[in-house]
NUGUTOR-195731 format. One record per residue (C-alpha): x negated, y negated, z negated. Coordinates in nm, 3 decimals, decimal comma. Example, Ala and Ser with C-alpha at 12.3 -4.5 7.8 and 13.67 -1.06 7.14 Angstrom:
BEGIN
east  north  up
-1,230  0,450  -0,780
-1,367  0,106  -0,714
//
This chain:
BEGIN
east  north  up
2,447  1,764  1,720
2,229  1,888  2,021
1,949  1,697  1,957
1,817  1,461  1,655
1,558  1,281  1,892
1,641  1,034  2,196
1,702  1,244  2,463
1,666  0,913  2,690
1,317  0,915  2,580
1,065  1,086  2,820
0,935  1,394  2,599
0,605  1,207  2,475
0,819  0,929  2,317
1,091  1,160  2,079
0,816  1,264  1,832
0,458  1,250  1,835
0,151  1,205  1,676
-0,042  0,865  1,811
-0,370  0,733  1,699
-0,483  0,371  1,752
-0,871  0,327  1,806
-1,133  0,058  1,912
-0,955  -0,194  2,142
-0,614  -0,151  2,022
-0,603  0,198  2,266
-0,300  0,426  2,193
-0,341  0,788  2,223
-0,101  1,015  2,150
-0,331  1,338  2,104
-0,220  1,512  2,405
-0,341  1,881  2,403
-0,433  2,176  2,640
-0,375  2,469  2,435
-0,130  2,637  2,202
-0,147  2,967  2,044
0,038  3,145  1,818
-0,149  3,167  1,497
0,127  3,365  1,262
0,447  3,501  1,386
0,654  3,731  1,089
0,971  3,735  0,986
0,969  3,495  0,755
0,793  3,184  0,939
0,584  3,091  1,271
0,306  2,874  1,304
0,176  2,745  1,632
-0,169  2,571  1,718
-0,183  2,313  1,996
-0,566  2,201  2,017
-0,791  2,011  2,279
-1,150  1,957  2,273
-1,276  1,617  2,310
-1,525  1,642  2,625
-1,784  1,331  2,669
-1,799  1,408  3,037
-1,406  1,370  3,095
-1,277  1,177  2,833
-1,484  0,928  2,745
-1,346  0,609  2,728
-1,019  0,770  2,799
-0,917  0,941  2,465
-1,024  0,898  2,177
-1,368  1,107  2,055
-1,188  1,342  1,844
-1,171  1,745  1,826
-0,776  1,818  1,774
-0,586  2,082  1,656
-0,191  2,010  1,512
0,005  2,291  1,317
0,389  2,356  1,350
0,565  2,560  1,072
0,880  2,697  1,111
1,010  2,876  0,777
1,338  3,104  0,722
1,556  2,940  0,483
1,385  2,617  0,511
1,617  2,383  0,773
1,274  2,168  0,905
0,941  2,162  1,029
0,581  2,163  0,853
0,326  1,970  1,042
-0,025  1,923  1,007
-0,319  1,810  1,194
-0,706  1,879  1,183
-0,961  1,662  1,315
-1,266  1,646  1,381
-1,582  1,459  1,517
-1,931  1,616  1,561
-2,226  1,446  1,516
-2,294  1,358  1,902
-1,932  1,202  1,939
-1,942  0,818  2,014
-1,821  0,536  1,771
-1,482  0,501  1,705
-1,295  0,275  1,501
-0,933  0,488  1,400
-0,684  0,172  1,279
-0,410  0,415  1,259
-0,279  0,759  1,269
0,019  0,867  1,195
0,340  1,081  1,318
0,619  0,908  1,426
0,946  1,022  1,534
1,227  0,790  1,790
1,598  0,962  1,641
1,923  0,986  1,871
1,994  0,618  1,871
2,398  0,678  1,900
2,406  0,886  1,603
2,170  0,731  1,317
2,245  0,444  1,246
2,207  0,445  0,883
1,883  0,420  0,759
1,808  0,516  0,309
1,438  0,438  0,174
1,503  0,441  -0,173
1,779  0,437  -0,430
1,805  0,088  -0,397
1,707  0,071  0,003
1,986  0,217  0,197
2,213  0,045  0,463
2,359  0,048  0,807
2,025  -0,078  1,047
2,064  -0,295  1,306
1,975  -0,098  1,681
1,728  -0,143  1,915
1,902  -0,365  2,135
2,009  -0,557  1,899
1,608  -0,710  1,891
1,647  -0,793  2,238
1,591  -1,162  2,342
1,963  -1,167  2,393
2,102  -1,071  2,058
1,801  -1,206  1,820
1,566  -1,520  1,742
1,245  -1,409  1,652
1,097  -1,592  1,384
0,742  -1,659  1,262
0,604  -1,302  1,456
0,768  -1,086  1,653
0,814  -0,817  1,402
1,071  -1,043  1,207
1,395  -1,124  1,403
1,700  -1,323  1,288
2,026  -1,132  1,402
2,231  -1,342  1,598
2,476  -1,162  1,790
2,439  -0,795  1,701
2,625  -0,512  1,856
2,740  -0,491  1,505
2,905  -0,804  1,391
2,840  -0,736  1,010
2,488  -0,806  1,058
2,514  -1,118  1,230
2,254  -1,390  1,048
2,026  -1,110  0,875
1,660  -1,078  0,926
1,496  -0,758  1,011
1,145  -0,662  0,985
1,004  -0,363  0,966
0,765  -0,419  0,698
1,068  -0,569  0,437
1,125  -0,199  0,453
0,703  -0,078  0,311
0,597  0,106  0,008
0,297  0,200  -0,197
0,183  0,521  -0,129
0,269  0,675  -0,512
0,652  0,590  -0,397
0,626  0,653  -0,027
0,753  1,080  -0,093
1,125  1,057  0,142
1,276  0,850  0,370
1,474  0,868  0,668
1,840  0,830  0,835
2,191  0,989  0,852
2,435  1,025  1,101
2,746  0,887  0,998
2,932  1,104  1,277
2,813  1,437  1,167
2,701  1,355  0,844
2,355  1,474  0,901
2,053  1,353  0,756
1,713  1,341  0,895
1,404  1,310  0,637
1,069  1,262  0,637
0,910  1,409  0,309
0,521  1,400  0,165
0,474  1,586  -0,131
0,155  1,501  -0,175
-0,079  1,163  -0,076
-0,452  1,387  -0,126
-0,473  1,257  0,269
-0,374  0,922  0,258
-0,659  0,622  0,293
-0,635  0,356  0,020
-0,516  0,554  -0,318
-0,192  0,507  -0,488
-0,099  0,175  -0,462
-0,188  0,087  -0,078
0,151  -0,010  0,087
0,229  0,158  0,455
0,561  0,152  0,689
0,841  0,399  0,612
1,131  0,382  0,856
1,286  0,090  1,036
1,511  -0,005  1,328
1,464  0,236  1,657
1,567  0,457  1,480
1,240  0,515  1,385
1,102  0,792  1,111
0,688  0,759  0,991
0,454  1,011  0,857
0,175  0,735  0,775
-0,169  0,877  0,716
-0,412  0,620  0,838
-0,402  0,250  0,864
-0,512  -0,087  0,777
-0,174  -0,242  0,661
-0,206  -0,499  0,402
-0,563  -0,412  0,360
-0,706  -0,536  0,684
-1,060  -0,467  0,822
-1,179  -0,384  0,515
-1,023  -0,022  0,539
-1,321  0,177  0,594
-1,223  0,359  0,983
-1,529  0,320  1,126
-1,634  0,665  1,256
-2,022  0,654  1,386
-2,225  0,834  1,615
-2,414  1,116  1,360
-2,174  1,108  1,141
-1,976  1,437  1,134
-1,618  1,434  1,011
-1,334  1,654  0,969
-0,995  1,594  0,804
-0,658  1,792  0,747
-0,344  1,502  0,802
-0,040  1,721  0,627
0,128  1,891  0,595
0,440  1,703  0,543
0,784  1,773  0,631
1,022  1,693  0,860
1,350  1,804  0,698
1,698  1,845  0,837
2,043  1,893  0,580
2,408  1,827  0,668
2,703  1,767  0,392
2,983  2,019  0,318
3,345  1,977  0,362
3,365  1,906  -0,025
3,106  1,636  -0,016
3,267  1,445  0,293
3,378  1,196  0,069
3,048  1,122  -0,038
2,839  1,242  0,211
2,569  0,997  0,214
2,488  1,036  -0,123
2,470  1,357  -0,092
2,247  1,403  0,126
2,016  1,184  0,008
2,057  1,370  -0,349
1,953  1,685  -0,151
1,655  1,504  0,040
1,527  1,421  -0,289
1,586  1,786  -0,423
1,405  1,941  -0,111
1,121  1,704  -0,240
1,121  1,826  -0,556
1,069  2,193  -0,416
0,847  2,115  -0,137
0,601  1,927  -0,446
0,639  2,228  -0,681
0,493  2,436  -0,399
0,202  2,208  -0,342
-0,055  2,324  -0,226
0,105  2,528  0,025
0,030  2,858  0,066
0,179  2,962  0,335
-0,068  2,757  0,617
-0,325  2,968  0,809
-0,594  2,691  0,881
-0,887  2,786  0,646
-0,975  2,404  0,661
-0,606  2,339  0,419
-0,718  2,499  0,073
-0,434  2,727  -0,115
-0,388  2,678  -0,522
-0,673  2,909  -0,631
-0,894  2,781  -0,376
-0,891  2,456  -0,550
-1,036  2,276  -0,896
-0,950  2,049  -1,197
-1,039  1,792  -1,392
-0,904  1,642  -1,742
-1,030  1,448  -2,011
-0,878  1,163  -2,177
-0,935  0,763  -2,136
-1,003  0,504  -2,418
-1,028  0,113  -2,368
-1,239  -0,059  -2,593
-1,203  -0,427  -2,549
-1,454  -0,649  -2,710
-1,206  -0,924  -2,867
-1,033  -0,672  -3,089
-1,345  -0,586  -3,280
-1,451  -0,304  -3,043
-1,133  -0,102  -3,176
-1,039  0,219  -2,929
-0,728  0,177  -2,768
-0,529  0,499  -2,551
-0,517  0,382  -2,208
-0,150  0,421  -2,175
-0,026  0,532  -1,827
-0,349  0,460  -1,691
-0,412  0,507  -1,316
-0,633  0,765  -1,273
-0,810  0,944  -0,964
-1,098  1,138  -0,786
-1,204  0,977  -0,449
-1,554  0,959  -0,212
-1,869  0,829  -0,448
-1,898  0,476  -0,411
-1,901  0,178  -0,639
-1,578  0,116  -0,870
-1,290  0,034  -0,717
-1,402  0,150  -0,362
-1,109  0,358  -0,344
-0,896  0,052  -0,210
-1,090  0,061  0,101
-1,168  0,440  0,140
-1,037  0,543  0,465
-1,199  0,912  0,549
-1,204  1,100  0,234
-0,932  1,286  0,009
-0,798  1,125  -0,291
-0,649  1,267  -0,589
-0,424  1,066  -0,893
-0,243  1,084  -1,177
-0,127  0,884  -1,453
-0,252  0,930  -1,807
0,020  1,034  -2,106
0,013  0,832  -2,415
-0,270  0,912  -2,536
-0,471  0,807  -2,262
-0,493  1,220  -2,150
-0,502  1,318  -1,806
-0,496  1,655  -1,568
-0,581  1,601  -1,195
-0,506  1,901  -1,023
-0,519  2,089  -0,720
-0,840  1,905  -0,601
-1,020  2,014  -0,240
-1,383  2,172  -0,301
-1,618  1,868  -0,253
-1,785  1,547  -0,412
-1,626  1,283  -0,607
-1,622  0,999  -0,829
-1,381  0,938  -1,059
-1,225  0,624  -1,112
-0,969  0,465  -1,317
-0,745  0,117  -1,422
-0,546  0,022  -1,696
-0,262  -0,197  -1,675
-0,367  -0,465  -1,974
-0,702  -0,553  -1,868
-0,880  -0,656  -1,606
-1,147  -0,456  -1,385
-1,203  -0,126  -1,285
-1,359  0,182  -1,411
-1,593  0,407  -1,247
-1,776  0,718  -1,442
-2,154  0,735  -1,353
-2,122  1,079  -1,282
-2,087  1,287  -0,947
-1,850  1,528  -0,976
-1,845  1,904  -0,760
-1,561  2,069  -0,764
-1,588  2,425  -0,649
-1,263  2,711  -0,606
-1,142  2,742  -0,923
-1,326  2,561  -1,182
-1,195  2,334  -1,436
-1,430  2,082  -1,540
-1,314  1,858  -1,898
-1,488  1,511  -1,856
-1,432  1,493  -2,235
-1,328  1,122  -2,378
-1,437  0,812  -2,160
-1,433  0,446  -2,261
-1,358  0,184  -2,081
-1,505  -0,122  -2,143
-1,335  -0,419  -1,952
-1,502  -0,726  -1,854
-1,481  -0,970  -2,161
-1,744  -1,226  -2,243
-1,587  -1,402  -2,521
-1,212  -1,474  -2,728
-0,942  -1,562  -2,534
-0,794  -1,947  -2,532
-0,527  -1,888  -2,292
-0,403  -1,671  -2,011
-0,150  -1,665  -1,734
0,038  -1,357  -1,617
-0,045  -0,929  -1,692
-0,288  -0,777  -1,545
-0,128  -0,570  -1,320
-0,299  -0,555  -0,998
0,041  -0,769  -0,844
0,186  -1,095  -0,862
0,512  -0,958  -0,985
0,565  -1,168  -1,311
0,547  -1,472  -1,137
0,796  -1,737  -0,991
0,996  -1,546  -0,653
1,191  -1,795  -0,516
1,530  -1,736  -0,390
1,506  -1,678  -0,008
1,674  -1,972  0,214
2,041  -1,868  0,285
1,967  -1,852  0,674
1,704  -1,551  0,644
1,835  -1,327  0,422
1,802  -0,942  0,445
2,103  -0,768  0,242
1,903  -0,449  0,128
1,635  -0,677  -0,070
1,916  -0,799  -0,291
1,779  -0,605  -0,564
1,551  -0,818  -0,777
1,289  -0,556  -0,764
1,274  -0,607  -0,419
1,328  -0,993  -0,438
0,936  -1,061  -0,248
0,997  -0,877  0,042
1,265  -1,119  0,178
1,160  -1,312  0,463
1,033  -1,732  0,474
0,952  -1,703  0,060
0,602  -1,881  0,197
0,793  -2,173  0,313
0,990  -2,226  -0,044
0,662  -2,368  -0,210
0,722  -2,669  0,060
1,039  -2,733  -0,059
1,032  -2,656  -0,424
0,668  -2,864  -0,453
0,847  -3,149  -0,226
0,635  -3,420  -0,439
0,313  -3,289  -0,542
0,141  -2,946  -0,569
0,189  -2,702  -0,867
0,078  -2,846  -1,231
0,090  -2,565  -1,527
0,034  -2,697  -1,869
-0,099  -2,447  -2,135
0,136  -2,377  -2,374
0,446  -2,557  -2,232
0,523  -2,402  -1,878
0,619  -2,015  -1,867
0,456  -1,800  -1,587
0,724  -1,645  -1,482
0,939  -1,978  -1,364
0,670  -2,220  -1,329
0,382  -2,025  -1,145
0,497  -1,965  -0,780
0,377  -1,572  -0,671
0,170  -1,708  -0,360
-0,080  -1,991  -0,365
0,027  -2,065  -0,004
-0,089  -2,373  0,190
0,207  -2,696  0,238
0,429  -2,733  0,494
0,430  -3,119  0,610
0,641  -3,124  0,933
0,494  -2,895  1,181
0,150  -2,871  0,996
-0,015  -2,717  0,715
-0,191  -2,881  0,437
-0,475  -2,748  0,178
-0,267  -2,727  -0,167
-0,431  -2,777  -0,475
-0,319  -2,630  -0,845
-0,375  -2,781  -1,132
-0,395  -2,583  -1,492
-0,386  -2,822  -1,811
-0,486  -2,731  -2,129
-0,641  -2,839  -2,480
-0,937  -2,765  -2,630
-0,954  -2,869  -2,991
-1,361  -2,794  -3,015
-1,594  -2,783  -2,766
-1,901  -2,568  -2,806
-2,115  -2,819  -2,561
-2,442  -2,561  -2,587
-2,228  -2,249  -2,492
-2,104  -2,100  -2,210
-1,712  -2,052  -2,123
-1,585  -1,765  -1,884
-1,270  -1,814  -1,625
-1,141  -1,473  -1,538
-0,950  -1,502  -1,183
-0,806  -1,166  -1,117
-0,669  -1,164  -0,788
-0,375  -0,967  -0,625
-0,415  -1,061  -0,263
-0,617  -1,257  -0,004
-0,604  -1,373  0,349
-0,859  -1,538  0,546
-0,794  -1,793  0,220
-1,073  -1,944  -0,007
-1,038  -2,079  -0,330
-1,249  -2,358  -0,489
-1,241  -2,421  -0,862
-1,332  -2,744  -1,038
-1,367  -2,863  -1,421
-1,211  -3,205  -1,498
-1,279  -3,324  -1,157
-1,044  -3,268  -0,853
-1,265  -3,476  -0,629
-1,653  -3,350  -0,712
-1,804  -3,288  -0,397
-1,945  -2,936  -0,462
-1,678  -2,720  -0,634
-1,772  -2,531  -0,947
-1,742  -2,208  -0,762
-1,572  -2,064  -0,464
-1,537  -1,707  -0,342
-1,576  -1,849  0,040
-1,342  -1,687  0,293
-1,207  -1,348  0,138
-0,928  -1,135  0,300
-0,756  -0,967  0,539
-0,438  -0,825  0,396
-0,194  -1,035  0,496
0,023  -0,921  0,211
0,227  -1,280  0,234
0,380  -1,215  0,579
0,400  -0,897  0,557
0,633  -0,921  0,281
0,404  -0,712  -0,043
0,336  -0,847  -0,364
-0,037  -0,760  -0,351
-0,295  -0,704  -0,133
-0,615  -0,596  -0,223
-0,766  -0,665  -0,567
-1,055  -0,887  -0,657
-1,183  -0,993  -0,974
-1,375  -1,282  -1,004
-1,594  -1,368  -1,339
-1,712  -1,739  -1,378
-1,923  -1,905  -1,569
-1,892  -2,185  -1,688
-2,123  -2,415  -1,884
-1,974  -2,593  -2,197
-2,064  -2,939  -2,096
-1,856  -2,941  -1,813
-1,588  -2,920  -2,099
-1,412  -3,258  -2,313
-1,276  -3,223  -2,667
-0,865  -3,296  -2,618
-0,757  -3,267  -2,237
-0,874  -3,061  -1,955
-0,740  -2,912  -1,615
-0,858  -2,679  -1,406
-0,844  -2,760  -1,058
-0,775  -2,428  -0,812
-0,797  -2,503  -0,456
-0,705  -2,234  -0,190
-0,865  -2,494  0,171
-0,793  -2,260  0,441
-0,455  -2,374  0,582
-0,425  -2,288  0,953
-0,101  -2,146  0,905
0,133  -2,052  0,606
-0,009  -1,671  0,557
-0,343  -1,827  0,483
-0,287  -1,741  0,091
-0,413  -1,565  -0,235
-0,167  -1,388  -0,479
-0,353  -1,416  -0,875
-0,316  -1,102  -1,023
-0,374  -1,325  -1,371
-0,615  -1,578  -1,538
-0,802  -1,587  -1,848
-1,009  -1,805  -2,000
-1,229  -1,739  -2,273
-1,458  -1,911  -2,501
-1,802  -1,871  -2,606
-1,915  -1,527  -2,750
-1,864  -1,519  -3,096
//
């Protein structure tokens, strides 16, 4: 193969870096300089760099100093890339929605496209989302196949985000070339320069052929993603590096060649982690291994309805990111991040962390909330700094009386409906990837034909009963404000005290939900979190958005001895995405 990029491409559309700023603007960081900053035998790196001039570019480009690395290694079939930028203090406002690498593959030789162990299959092309060959469905990123250049694929969906994943997960994807058994791979050993922390979902690869390095954007987080560069405020950030890596199958693995290369993509990772941070780059702004800190400790929970007993925060999420308040690190958008998972006894290392300032923060799947230590953390080179034991404690303001699903940060445990025959998208068949198929808004219509959703304490199980998205009603060609209803007993009623709703969300979307006691048609709800979201996690098929956790209060005389329901109204209904995903609900009684 000459060539893995589209040669019919002109040579700033094959592979590129590309920022999107203020007005929707694309710029593709042209530069006006390269030099060669190391050249041995045993790799080259070049520098391409331009410097952002108010007098000729503003407006034009966007107000950034540039400089992107190349690294070429012996031995290693690919190519490192990495990119600094930078704003000084005079530079003009910017808003930066996205940045990212992207690369357009030789459309007549990959054609098969592997994302994880369970995503791999043969993509549909380029022209096959042409007008001609496709219906596009409910926006024009999701397109119903009907007369592909491949007949196999006739009457599947595609959509680029089906094919997303959370940063923690997002480490290799890419494509292989049937014809010469060749794979092409995208691989990020490390997510220290990714906005959002572990969990934010971004784009991976999808039909062009198209391959993304993702390091900045606002997917299924919305406006809330903190990319708002101002005047005064210097910046500077390394993107990278990440690889671009190239492997072919031998003769003896022909039979089984796409297996094996993605077996070797995965290896390559392996390596390419065990060697971060690199220390082979010459930019002074990347930091090698010695040039960087440490932190460990270990993480208790101590929740308040088991008698203030200490718990090991078991595979605990935990990280180092900007100082801020807790759980800021959703929305943090300019700074590093650094994360790790806790062992079984709550212990944790976080390692190779950048010189700077942090906070560290933390959740526990289990309980609600997040975690934030009061304490600004410096790392300098070198120094290992032991936080000691930390306890968590999560918000609780009395015993629980019931709850409905884990708290998990998703909507996972609930009801996924099976996707309507006519929009189905083969590599989702995997239950673990059951949400991301296409139209699963429009099944609460027909499932809840007669009435909206009614959960009784006690009697109806979350996971078949409790649809995943509290999604507005379809009623011919409008939508309708749904309202759920959760029933449950109280045998006493403490009249004088006061009674606590947890409502964990997992998602929002220009939604708002309204909660009444006993009485679906008081004028005034009993609360409302007014219009909250952005991250159109529903059509963009993810199983959680952004988390919010919501603590009400309740007075006990809003409360009846025997039956009660509580009534949970999501009004906005404009169109179908307008929608919350609950994370999980508790309610508790009274403080003993």
């Amino acid at each position: 193969m000459l060539n893995v990029l589209e040669t019919r491409n002109n040579n700033n559309n094959k592979g590129y870096w590309d920022i999107v700023w203020d007005n929707e603007a694309y710029d593709k960081l042209a530069t006006q300089h390269v030099k060669i900053i190391t050249e041995t035998d045993e790799l080259v790196e070049l520098s391409f760099t331009k410097m952002w001039d108010i007098t000729k570019d503003h407006g034009s480009s966007v107000p950034l100093n540039v400089d992107k690395r190349y690294i070429v290694r012996r031995g290693v079939p690919g190519l490192y890339m990495y990119g600094i930028l930078e704003r000084q203090e005079d530079f003009p406002d910017a808003h930066m929605y996205q940045i990212r690498i992207a690369f357009k593959l030789n459309e007549d030789k990959f054609h098969f496209m592997a994302v994880s162990d369970t995503k791999q299959r043969i993509m549909p092309s380029q022209e096959d989302r042409d007008e001609s060959r496709c219906q596009v469905l409910a926006f024009k990123e999701a397109v119903l196949l009907t007369n592909p250049t491949n007949p196999q694929l006739k009457g599947e969906v595609d959509d680029k985000y089906q094919y997303s994943t959370e940063n923690k997960d997002n480490k290799v994807h890419g494509w292989i070339s049937d014809d010469d058994a060749v794979g092409f791979w995208v691989i990020t050993p490390s997510n220290e320069f990714r906005t959002g922390g572990p969990h934010k979902q971004d784009l991976t690869s999808h039909v062009g052929p198209t391959a993304l390095s993702m390091f900045v954007s606002t997917h299924y987080t919305g406006t809330e993603m903190d990319v708002l560069y101002k005047k005064g405020e210097t910046w500077k950030k390394v993107l990278g590096p990440v690889c671009m890596y190239l492997n072919s199958a031998s003769w003896d693995e022909a039979r089984h060649y796409r297996k094996a290369l993605w077996n070797d993509a995965n290896r390559q990772l392996r390596e390419e982690i065990q060697s971060w941070p690199y220390n082979f780059t010459a930019s002074e702004d990347f930091p090698h291994a010695q040039q960087r800190g440490e932190v460990n400790g270990q993480l208790l929970v101590r929740d308040q309805s088991l008698d203030k007993q200490l718990m090991q925060a078991k595979s605990a999420f935990v990280g180092l990111a900007a100082p801020a308040y807790a759980g800021s690190w959703q929305t943090e958008g300019k700074g590093y991040q650094f994360w790790t998972q806790t062992d079984n006894t709550g212990r944790f290392t976080i390692k190779n962390v950048r010189p700077g300032e942090y906070n560290f923060y933390a959740w526990v799947y289990g309980f609600i909330g997040n975690y934030k230590l009061n304490l600004k953390i410096t790392i300098q080179p070198g120094n290992k700094i032991n936080l000691g034991t930390l306890i968590y404690d999560p918000p609780r303001n009395g015993p629980t009386l019931w709850e409905i699903g884990i708290p998990d940060r998703t909507a996972a445990e609930f009801f996924i409906p099976e996707p309507n025959p006519t929009f189905v998208n083969s590599i989702l068949n995997h239950d673990a990837d059951k949400f991301r198929q296409y139209g699963l808004w429009d099944r609460y219509s027909d499932i809840y034909r007669d009435g909206d959703l009614v959960f009784t304490v006690g009697v109806s199980n979350y996971s078949k009963d409790w649809f995943f998205a509290h999604v507005p009603r379809l009623i011919g060609n409008e939508t309708r404000a749904t309202t759920w209803q959760i029933k449950y007993e109280l045998q006493e009623v403490n009249k004088a005290g006061n009674y606590t709703l947890q409502l964990a969300l997992a998602a929002a979307s220009y939604a708002e939900v309204q909660v009444r006691i006993n009485n679906p048609d008081a004028n005034l709800p009993h609360f409302t979190t007014e219009r909250i979201g952005y991250d159109n996690a529903v059509p963009r098929h993810g199983i959680h958005g952004l988390y919010r956790l919501y603590s009400i209060n309740v007075p006990g005389n809003g409360f009846q001895r025997g039956n009660n329901t509580i009534f949970l109204t999501q009004t906005r209904c404009h169109d179908s995405f307008e929608a919350v995903m609950y994370d999980y609900i508790r309610f508790e009684g009274p403080a003993v």
